[in-house]
Structure formats: C-alpha cells, structure tokens
C-alpha atoms as one frame of an Amber mdcrd trajectory, in Angstrom:
protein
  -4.179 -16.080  -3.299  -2.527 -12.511  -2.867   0.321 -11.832  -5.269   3.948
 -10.682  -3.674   2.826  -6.849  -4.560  -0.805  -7.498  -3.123   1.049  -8.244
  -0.217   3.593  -5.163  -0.138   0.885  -2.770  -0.966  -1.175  -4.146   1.990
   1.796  -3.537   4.147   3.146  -0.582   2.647  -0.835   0.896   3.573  -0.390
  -0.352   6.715   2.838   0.980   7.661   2.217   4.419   6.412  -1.282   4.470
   8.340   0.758   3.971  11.761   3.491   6.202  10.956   1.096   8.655   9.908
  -1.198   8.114  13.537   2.716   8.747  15.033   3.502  11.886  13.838  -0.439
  13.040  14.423  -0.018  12.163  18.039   2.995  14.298  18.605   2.791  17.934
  20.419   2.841  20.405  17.579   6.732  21.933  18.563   7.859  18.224  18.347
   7.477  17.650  14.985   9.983  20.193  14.124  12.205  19.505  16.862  15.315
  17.179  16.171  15.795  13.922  17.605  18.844  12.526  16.587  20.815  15.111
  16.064  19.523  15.340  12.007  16.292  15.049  11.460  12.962  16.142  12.859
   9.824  13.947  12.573   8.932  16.470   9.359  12.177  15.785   8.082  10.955
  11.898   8.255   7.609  12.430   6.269   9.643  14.501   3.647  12.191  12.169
   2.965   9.462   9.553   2.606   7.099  11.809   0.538   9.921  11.885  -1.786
  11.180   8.177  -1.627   7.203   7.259  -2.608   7.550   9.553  -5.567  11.651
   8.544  -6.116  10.471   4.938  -6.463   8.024   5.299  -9.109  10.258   7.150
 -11.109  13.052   4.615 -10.183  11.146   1.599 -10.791  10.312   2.681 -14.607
  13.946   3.702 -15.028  15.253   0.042 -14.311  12.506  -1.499 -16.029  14.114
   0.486 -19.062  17.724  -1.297 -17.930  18.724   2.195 -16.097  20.394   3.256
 -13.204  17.775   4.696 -10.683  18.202   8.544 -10.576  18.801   8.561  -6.903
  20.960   5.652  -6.440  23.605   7.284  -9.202  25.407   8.783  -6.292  22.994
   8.388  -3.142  25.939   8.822  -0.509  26.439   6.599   2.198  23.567   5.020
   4.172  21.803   7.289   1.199  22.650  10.529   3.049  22.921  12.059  -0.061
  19.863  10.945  -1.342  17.639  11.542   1.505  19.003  15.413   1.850  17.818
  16.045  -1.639  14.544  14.709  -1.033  13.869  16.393   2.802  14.830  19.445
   0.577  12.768  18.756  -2.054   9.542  18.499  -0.125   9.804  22.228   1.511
   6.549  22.094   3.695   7.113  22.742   7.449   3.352  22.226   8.132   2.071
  18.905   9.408  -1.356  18.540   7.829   0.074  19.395   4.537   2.803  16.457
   5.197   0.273  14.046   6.016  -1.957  14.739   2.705   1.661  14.776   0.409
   2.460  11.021   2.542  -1.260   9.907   1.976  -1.321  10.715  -1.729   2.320
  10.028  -2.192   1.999   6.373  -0.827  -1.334   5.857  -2.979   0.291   7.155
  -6.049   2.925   4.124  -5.061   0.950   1.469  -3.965  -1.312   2.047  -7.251
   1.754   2.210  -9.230   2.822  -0.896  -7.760  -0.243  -2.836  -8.938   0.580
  -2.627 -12.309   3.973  -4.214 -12.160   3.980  -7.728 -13.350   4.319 -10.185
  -9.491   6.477 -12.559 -12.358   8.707  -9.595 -12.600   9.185  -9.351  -8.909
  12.517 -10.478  -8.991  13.802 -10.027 -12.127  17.218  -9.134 -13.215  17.100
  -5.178 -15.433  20.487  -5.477 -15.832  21.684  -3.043 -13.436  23.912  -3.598
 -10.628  23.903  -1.486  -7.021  25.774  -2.474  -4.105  27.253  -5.822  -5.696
  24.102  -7.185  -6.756  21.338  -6.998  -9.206  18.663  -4.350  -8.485  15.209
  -5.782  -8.618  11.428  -4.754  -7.725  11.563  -6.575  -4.341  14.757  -4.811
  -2.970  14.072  -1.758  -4.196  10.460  -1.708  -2.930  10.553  -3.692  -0.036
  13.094  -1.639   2.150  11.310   1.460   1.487   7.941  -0.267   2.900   9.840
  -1.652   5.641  11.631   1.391   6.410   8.012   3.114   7.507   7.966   0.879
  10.941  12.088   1.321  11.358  11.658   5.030  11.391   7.921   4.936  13.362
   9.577   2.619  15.874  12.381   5.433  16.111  10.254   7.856  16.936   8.130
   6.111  19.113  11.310   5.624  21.415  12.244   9.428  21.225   9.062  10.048
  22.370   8.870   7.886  25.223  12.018   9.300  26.495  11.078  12.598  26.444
   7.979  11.518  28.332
C-alpha cells in the first residue's frame, strides 16, 4: 500500500510533467509575455523552481521547531515570497527553466521520501496562519498549486487562440 508521500510524490511528478508539456507547447514570445497583468509563464516556472528548493529547506527548518525562512514575512497571498523567488531564479531561457523545474522537483520529491509518512501530520511547534504548520500543508499546496497555475495558463492560452 502507497504511503501519504508515495502518493504526493506520484502526483507532485505528475503535475510538474503537464505543466512542464504546457509551457513547451507555448510560441516562444509567449513565455515571456504577461498574462495577468504580473507574471509571465517564465515567471511561473521560477517561482516554482524556487518553491521546490524553498520547501526542502523549509521542511528541515520546522522539523528543527523553526519558522520556515519564507513564511517569516511571505506577504499576502505570498506576494512577497514569490517575488524573491521569480528573482532568485534569473534565467529568461525556457530550456534552461525546464531542466532547473525537472531537477528542482526531483531534488523534492527525493527529499520527500525520506520524511517519516508517521510524521505527515505532525505538530513542530510552529504556528502560521492560526494553525500548526505540518508536512501535509506545507507540501501539499505546493503540489497542488502545479495544476492551479497549468490550468491558468491553459485558459490564457485558449483565449488568445
């Protein structure tokens, strides 16, 4: 029987895969064009190159009972957070996006396979947004977040088309 993280790992595979075949079907001047008034599809890959990384580093901070380094002050809807990582990654150049996203999101999902599934839900000790922060909800949103932001772009395009 597959553990919670077998599960999330499948999915978070999964969900990078077709976000990845999304961006690789655009026209080359779409991907850095903007589409809602903020970001371009680069911008997308960037900000999840760097949430891959972000939750490694995140995950062993609240496993040692501390605030995760982004979610000190991430802004609101994380629009703080999510400018310093689009920043961070610097590459305008599509290819080199995918291979960051591909090896970012392995670095995670292998990460993730050494956490303990018992652990899945446990309580660090450190509160965010009212509540206790845990593997699952800081994990799961970020591999759920890949089909939120494919399906986004998937409608730009089609109304462009």
């Amino acid at each position: 029987m597959a553990s919670v993280i077998d599960e999330q790992v499948a999915a978070l595979r999964r969900n990078v895969r077709d976000f990845i075949a999304t961006i690789t079907a655009l026209p080359e001047p779409l991907f850095l064009t903007k589409f809602d008034d903020a970001w371009t599809p680069r911008d997308v890959a960037a900000h999840f190159i760097g949430w891959n990384r972000a939750s490694i580093r995140g995950t062993r901070d609240l496993m040692a009972g501390r605030m995760p380094y982004l979610l000190d002050d991430p802004g609101k809807d994380f629009s703080r957070a999510n400018a310093f990582l689009v920043k961070e990654v610097g590459s305008r150049d599509r290819d080199d996006l995918i291979r960051q996203l591909e090896d970012s999101s392995e670095e995670l999902a292998a990460f993730m396979q050494t956490l303990d599934p018992a652990d899945w839900d446990t309580d660090w000790g450190v509160t965010f947004e009212a509540g206790p922060r845990t593997f699952r909800n800081s994990l799961e949103p970020l591999v759920q977040d890949y089909v939120n932001h494919r399906h986004q772009l998937e409608r730009w395009i089609e109304g462009r088309v």
